[in-house]
C-alpha positions as CSV (number, residue, x, y, z in Angstrom):
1,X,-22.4,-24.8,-35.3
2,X,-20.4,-26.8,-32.6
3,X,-17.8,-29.0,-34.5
4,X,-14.3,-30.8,-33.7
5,X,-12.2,-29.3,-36.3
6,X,-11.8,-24.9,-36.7
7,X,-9.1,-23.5,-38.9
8,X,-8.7,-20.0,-37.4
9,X,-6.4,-16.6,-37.9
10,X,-5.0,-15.8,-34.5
11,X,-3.4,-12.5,-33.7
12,X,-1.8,-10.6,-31.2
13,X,-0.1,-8.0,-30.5
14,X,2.1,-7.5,-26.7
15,X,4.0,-5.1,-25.0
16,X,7.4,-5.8,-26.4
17,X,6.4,-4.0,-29.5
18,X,8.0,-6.6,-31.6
19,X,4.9,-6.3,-34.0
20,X,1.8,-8.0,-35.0
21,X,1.9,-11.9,-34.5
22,X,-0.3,-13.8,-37.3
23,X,-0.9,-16.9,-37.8
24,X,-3.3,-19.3,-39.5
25,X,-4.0,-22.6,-37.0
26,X,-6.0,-25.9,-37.7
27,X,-7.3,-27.1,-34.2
28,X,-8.9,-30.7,-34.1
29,X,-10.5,-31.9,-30.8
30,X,-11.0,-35.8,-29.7
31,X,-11.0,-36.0,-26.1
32,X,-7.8,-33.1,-25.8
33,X,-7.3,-30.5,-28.3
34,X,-4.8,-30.5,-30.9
35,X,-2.8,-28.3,-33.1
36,X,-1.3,-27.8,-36.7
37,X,0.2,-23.8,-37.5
38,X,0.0,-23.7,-41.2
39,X,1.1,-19.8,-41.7
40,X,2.7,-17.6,-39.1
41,X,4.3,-13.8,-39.6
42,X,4.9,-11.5,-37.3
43,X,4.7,-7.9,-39.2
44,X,6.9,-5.4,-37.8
45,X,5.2,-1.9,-36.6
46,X,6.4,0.7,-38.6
47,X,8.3,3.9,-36.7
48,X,5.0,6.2,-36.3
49,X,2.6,3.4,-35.0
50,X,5.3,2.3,-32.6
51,X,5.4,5.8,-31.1
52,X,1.9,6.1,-31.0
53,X,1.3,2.8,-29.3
54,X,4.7,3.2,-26.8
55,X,2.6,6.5,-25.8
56,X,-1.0,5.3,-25.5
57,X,-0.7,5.8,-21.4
58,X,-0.6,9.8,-22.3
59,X,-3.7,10.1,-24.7
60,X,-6.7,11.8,-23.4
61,X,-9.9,9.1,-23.8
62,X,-11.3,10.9,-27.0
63,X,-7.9,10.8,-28.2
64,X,-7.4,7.0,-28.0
65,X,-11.2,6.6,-29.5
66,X,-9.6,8.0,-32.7
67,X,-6.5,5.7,-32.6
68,X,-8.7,3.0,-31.6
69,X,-10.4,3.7,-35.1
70,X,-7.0,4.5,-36.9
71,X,-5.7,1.4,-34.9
72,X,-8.7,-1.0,-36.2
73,X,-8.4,-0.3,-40.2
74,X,-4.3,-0.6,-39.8
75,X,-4.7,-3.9,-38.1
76,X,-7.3,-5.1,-40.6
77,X,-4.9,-4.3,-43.3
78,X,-2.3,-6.4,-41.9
79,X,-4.6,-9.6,-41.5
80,X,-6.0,-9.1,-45.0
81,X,-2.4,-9.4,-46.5
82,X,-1.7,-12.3,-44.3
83,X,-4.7,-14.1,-45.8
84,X,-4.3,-13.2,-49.1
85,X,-0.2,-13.7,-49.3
86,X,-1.0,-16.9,-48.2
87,X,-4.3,-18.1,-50.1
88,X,-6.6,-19.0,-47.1
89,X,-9.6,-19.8,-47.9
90,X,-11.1,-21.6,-45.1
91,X,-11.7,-19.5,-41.9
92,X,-13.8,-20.3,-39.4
93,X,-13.1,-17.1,-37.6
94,X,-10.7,-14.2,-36.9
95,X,-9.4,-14.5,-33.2
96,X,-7.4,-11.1,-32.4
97,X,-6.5,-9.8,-28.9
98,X,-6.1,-6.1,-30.3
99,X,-3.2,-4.0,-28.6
100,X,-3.5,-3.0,-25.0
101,X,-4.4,0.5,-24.6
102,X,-4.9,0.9,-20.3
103,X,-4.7,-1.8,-17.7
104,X,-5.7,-1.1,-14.9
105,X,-8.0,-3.7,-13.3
106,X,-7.6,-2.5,-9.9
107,X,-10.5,0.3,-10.7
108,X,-12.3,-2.2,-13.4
109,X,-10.5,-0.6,-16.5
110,X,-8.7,-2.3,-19.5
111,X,-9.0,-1.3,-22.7
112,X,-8.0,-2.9,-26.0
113,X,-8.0,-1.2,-29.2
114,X,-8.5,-2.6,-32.6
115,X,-11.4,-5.0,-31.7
116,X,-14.3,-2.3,-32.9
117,X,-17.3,-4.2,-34.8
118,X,-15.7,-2.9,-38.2
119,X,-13.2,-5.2,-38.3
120,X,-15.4,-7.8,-39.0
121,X,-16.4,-6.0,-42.0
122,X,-13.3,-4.8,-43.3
123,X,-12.4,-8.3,-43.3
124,X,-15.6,-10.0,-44.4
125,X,-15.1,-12.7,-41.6
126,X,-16.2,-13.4,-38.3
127,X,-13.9,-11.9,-35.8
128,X,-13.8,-12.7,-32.3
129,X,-12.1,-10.2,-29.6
130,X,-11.7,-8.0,-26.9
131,X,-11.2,-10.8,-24.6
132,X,-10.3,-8.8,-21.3
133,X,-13.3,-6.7,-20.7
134,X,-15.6,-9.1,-19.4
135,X,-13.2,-10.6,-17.7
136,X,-12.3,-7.0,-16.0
137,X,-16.8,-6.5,-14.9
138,X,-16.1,-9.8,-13.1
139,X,-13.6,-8.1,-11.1
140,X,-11.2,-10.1,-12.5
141,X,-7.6,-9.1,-13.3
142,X,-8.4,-9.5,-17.2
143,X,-5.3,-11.4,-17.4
144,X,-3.2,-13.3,-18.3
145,X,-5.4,-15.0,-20.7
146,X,-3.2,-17.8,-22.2
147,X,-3.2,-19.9,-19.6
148,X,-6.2,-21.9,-20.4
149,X,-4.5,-22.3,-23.6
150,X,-1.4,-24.1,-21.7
151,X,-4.0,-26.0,-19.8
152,X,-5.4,-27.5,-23.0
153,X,-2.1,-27.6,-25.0
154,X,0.7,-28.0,-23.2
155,X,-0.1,-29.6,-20.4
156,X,2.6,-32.1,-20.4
157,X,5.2,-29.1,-19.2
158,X,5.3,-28.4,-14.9
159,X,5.3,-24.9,-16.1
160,X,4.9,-22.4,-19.0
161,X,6.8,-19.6,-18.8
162,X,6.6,-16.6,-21.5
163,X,9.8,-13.7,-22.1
164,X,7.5,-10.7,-23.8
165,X,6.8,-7.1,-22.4
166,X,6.8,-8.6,-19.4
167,X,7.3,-12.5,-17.8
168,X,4.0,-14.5,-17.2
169,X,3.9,-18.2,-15.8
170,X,1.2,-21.0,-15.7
171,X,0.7,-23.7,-13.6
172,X,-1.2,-26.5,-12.0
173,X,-2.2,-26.1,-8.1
174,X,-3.5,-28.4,-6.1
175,X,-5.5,-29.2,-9.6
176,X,-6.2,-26.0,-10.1
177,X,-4.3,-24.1,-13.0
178,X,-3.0,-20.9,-11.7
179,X,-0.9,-18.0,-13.4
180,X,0.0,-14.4,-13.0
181,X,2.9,-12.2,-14.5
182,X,6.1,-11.8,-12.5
183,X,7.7,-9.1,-13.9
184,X,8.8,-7.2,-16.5
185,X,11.0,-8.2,-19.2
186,X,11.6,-6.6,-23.1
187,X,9.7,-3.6,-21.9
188,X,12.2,-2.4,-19.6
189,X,15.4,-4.1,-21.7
190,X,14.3,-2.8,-24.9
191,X,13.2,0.4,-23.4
192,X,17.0,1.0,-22.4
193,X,18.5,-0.2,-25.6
194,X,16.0,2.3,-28.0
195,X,17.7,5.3,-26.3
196,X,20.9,4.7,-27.5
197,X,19.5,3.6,-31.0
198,X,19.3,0.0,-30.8
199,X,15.8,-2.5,-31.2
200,X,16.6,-5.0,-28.8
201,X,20.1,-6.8,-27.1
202,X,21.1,-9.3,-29.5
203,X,21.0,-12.3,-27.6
204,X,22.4,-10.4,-24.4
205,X,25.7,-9.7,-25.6
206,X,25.4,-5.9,-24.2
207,X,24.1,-7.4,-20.8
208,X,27.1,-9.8,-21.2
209,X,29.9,-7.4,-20.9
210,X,28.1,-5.4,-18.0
211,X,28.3,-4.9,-14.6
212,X,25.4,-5.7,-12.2
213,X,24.8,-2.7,-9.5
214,X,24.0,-4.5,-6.5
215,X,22.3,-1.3,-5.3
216,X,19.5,-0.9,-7.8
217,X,19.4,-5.1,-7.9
218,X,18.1,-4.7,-4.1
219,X,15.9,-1.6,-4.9
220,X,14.3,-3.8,-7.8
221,X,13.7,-6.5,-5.8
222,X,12.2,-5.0,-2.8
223,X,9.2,-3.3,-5.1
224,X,5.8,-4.3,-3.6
225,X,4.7,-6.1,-6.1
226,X,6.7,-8.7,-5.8
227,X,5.2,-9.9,-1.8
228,X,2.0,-9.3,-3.5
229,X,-0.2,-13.0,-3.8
230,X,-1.4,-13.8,-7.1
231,X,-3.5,-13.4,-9.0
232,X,-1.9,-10.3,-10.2
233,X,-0.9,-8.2,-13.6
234,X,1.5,-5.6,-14.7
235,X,1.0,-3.4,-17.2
236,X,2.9,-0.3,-18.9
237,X,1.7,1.9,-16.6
238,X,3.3,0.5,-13.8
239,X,6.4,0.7,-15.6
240,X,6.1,4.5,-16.0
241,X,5.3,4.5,-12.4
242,X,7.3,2.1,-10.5
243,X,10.2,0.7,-12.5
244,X,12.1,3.7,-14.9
245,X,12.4,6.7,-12.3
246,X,14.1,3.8,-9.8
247,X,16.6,2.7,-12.5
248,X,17.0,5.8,-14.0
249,X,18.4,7.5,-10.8
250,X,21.5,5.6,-10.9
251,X,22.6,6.9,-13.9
252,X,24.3,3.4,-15.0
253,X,25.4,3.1,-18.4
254,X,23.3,0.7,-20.4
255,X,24.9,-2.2,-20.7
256,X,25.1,-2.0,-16.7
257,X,21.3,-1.7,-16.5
258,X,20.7,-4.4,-18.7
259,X,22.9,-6.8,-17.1
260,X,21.4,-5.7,-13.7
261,X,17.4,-6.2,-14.9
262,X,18.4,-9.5,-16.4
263,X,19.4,-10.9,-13.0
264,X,16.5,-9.3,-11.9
265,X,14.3,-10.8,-14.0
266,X,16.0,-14.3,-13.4
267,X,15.8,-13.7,-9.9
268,X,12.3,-13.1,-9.5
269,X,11.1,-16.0,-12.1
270,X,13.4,-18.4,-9.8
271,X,11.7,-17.5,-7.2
272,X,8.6,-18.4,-8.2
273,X,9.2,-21.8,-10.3
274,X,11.6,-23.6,-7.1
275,X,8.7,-23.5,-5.3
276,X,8.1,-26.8,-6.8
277,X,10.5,-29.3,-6.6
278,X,12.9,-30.3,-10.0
279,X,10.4,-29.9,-12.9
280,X,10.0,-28.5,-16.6
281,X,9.8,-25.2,-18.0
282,X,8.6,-24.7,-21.3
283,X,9.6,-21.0,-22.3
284,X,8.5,-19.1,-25.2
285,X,8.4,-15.1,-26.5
286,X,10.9,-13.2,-27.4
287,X,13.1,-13.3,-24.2
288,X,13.9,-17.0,-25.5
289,X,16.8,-15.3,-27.8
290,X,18.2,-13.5,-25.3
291,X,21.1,-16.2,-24.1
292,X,22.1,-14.1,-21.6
293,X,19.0,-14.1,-19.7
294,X,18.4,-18.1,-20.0
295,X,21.7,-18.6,-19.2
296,X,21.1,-16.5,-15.7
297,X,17.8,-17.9,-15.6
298,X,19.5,-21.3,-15.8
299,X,21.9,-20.5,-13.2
300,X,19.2,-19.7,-10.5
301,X,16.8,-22.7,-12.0
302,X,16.0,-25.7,-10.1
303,X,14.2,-27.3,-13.6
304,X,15.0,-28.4,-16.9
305,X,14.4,-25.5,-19.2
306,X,13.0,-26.2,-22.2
307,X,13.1,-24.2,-25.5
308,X,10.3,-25.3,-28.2
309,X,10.3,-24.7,-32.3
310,X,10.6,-21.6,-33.3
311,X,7.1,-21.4,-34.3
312,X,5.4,-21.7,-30.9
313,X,8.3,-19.3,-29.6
314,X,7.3,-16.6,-31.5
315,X,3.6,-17.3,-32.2
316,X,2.5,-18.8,-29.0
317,X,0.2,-16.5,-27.7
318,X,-1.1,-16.1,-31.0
319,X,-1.9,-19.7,-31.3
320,X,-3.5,-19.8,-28.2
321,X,-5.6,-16.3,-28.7
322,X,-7.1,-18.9,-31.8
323,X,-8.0,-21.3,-29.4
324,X,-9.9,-18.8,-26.9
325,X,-12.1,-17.5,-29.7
326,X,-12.7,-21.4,-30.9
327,X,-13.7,-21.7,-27.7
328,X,-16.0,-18.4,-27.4
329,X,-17.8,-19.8,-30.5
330,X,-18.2,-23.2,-28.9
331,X,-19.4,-21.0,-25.8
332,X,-17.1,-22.8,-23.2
333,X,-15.2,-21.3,-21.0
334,X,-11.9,-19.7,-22.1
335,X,-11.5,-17.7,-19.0
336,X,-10.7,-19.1,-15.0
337,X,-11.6,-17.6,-12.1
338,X,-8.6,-19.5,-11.1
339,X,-5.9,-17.8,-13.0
340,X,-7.6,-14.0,-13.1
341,X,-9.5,-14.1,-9.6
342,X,-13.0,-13.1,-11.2
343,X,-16.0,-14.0,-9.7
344,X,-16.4,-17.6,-12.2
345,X,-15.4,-19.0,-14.9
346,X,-16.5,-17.6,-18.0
347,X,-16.4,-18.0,-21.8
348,X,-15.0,-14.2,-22.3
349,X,-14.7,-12.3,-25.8
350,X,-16.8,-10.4,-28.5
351,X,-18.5,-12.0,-31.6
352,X,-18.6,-9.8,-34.0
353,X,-20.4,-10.6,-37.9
354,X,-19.4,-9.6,-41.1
């Protein structure tokens, strides 16, 4: 049933590896959507899943079928406790983007897991996911998907801007919205810090008292990708590929590399955003904390950058993961051609019934 007010779960789950963002969202609609985030966790991975799901590029297809599975009932778990810790008792729907498995839209492959049709029964809800595939048979990119979610919810901002597993930007072209990722972020950086036993840089202070190599700053910045046009999308594999055999051939210590990929990632996100003139930048994900990298980022900026609540920081692209599967149920379109280069606009996603 069409209506103007949904109270959702939304959840996601990105390449950082920070964990499983949850959060419980009222959305009420008169002429332009609105929001109110009620409940919001984000609930750690423990040590095995996070080696399972920093490996999933090396699993054999039969193999990730049975994570998939093992994946599904461990991410049911954690949105049952959400709901019950916090005595929800109106839900419209479950909107999860699962964990991304394989992307690699330039042969027509991405693959989600924990969006199999048990979830809806392990939960007893209506769950609505798997949002890149169709996307993906369209000959889309399959991402990024959020940006209809800035269109709708922040458009007031000349550009969002999001610091997870890798950077990703929105914006309006010619009246058109438009948005692609730019590079990699807390995949490489936290990458670098595991191996010497640490989660992540607290707030850049390693990066801080490094040394930028000049050397691997040019090698880094002459990668392909970066002269490619949009729309375009990185995912781990790349990575793998492209980005840890270059820096680890210089042999730098870490707090060299990370002071090194944070003016690389501050160079190539300045790049993109001048080419508008003086404007603002809303930025959320977990980059946000790292000072270091704003401050760089700041330093090459032509805009005002602008750092939101805490909530939509963190929970962002859970919020707006809610808002594509409100939309899937209303069956309007939560997908642009626009933003992923598929064939048309489409309301994407999987309805699945308790």
């Amino acid at each position: 049933m069409i209506k103007n007010e949904y109270k959702v779960v939304g959840v996601m789950s990105g390449t950082s590896l920070d964990g499983v963002d949850v959060v419980y969202v009222e959305f009420e609609l008169d002429d332009v959507w609105h929001f109110k985030m009620i409940h919001f966790e984000t609930v750690s991975y423990n040590s095995s899943w996070e080696n399972i799901l920093r490996n999933l590029v090396s699993y054999n297809v039969a193999e990730l079928q049975k994570i998939d599975e093992d994946y599904t009932n461990y991410l049911s778990g954690i949105i049952k406790d959400f709901i019950n810790k916090n005595s929800i008792k109106d839900i419209d729907a479950i909107c999860s983007h699962g964990h991304t498995a394989l992307h690699r839209p330039d042969i027509g492959m991405t693959y989600q897991i924990g969006n199999q049709p048990v979830i809806a029964v392990l939960l007893n809800e209506t769950v609505v996911c798997d949002f890149r595939v169709q996307d993906v048979e369209l000959r889309g990119q399959g991402a990024p998907l959020v940006p209809i979610g800035d269109k709708l919810l922040f458009s007031e901002y000349d550009f969002c801007l999001n610091l997870g597993g890798f950077a990703n930007i929105s914006t309006e072209i010619k009246n058109k919205r438009i948005a692609y990722d730019i590079c990699p972020v807390n995949i490489v950086l936290n990458h670098y810090t595991k191996l010497i036993g640490l989660d992540y840089d607290d707030g850049g202070k390693m990066a801080r008292t490094g040394t930028v190599n000049n050397k691997l700053l040019d090698k880094l910045n002459s990668l392909a990708f970066y002269k490619e046009n949009y729309p375009k999308s990185l995912g781990l594999e790349w990575v793998i590929k492209n980005m840890f055999p270059l820096i680890d051939a210089f042999q730098l210590d870490t707090k060299d590399i990370l002071k090194t990929f944070a003016e690389h990632i501050a160079i190539q996100i300045a790049k993109e955003i001048n080419k508008k003139k003086h404007g603002s930048v809303l930025v959320t994900g977990g980059g946000v904390y790292n000072n270091y990298l704003i401050d760089t980022l700041k330093q090459y900026s032509q805009h005002e950058i602008i750092i939101p609540l805490n909530e939509v920081v963190e929970f962002k692209e859970a919020l707006i993961f809610g808002l594509l599967g409100v939309l899937k149920l209303r069956n309007e379109v939560n997908c642009l051609k626009s933003v992923t280069g598929s064939t048309k606009n489409h309301s994407s996603g999987k309805i699945f019934l308790p």
